[in-house]
N, C-alpha and C positions, 0 to 999 in steps of 0.2 A: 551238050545237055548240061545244066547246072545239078549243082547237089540239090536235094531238098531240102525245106526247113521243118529243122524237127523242135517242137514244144513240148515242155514239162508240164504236167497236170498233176494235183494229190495223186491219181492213179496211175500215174509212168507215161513215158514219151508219147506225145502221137506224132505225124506226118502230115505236115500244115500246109506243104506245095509239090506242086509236081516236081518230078526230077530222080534222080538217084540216091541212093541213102544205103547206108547199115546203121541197121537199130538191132540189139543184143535182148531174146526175149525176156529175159529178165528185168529190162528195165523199161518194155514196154507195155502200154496198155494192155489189158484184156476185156474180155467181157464176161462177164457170168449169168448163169441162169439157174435157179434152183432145181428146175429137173433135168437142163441140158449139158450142166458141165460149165466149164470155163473155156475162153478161146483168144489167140492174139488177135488183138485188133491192130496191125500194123500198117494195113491198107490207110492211103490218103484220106483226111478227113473230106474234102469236097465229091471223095467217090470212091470205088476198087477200081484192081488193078483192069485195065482193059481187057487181055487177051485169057486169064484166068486165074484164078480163085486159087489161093494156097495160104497155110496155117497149121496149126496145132490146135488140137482138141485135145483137150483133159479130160477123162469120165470117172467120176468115185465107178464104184461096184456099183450096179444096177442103171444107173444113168443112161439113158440113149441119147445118141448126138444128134440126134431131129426124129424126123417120122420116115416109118418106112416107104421109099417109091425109086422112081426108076428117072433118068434121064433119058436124052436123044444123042448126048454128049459123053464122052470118056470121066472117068474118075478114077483117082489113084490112090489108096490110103497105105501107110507105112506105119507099123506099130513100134515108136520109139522105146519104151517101156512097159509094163506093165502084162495086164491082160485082158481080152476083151471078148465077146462073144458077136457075132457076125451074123447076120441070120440073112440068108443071099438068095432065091428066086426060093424061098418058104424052105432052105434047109439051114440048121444050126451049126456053127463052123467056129471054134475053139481059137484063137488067135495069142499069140505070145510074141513079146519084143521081137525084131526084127521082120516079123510075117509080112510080105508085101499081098494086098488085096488090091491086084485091076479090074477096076467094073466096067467092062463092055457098057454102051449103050444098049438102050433098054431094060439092063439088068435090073430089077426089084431088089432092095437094101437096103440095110441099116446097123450100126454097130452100137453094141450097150456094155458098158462099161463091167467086169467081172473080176475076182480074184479077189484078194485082201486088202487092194489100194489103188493109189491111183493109176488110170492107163491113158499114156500120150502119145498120142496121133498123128503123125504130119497127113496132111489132106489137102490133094492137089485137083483144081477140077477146071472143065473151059467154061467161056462167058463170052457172051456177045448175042447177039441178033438169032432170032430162030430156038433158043431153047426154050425145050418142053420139061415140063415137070408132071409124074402121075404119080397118083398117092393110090393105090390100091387099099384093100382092109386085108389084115393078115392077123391069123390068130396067134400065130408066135408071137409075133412083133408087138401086140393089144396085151399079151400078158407085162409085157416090159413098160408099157405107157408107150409105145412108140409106133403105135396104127394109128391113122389120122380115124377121127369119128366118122367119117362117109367118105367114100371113093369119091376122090376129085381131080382136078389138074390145076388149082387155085389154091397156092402156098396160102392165102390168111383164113381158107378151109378147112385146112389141114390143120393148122395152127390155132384156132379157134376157141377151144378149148383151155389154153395156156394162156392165163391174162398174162401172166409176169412177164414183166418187160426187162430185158438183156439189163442189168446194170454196169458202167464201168470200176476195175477192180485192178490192185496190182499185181501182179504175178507172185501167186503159189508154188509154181512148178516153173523152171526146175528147182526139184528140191537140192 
């Protein structure tokens, strides 16, 4: 397998070919969104990674990292820093650095950013053929901005209501 080719953008390295690589988050891409936080974008530009989905998520206080819902698939999150609040089959769950949260399939979730600063996330999840997505309404989760406006299983459903489009951004974190 060859290395990848990695390119320099204003906004830090992307991943230009398939292959192998270390890129340092700091010096590479993210994306940002005004209500969702920041996140590495380290994945290949032509696509992600095949077999599953992993990153950093940045949350200020209040921030939710998407809408609350469930998969048919595992998810893993690891709370690098910070503090976050967790709200997991509609209960509220306090999180602090090092907390690991495994979310069984079908588990209902979503995490929003909490404390006095920022909280970073590693978030590991699979990918491939057959995954479902269900966005349930949750009243916890609506107080945070983070219920999709109608029960659906169609992420630009759920999303809907968020014009902002993800802009690319250089890395804030780590501080």
């Amino acid at each position: 397998m060859e290395e990848a080719r990695i390119e320099q953008t204003p906004e830090g390295a992307i991943v230009a070919s398939p292959g192998w690589y270390v890129l340092n988050l700091a010096d590479a891409r993210w994306d940002r969104h005004e209500i969702a936080g920041q996140w590495t974008a380290w994945e290949t530009r032509d696509g992600g990674f095949e077999q599953y989905g992993i990153g950093v998520h940045v949350l200020q206080p209040g921030q939710p990292n998407g809408r609350y819902h469930s998969e048919n698939v595992q998810e893993d999150f690891l709370v690098l820093s910070g503090e976050c609040l967790l709200i997991v089959d509609d209960e509220e769950r306090h999180l602090m650095a090092w907390d690991f949260f495994h979310c069984a399939p079908g588990t209902d979730h979503i995490i929003v950013g909490a404390g006095n600063g920022p909280c970073a996330i590693l978030m590991v999840g699979v990918r491939g053929e057959g995954k479902e997505l269900h966005y349930p309404l949750n009243e916890k989760a609506a107080r945070h901005n983070a219920s999709a406006p109608e029960e659906t299983t169609e992420p630009p459903v759920a999303y809907s209501d968020w014009t902002e489009r993800p802009a690319p951004v250089r890395a804030t974190w780590p501080i």
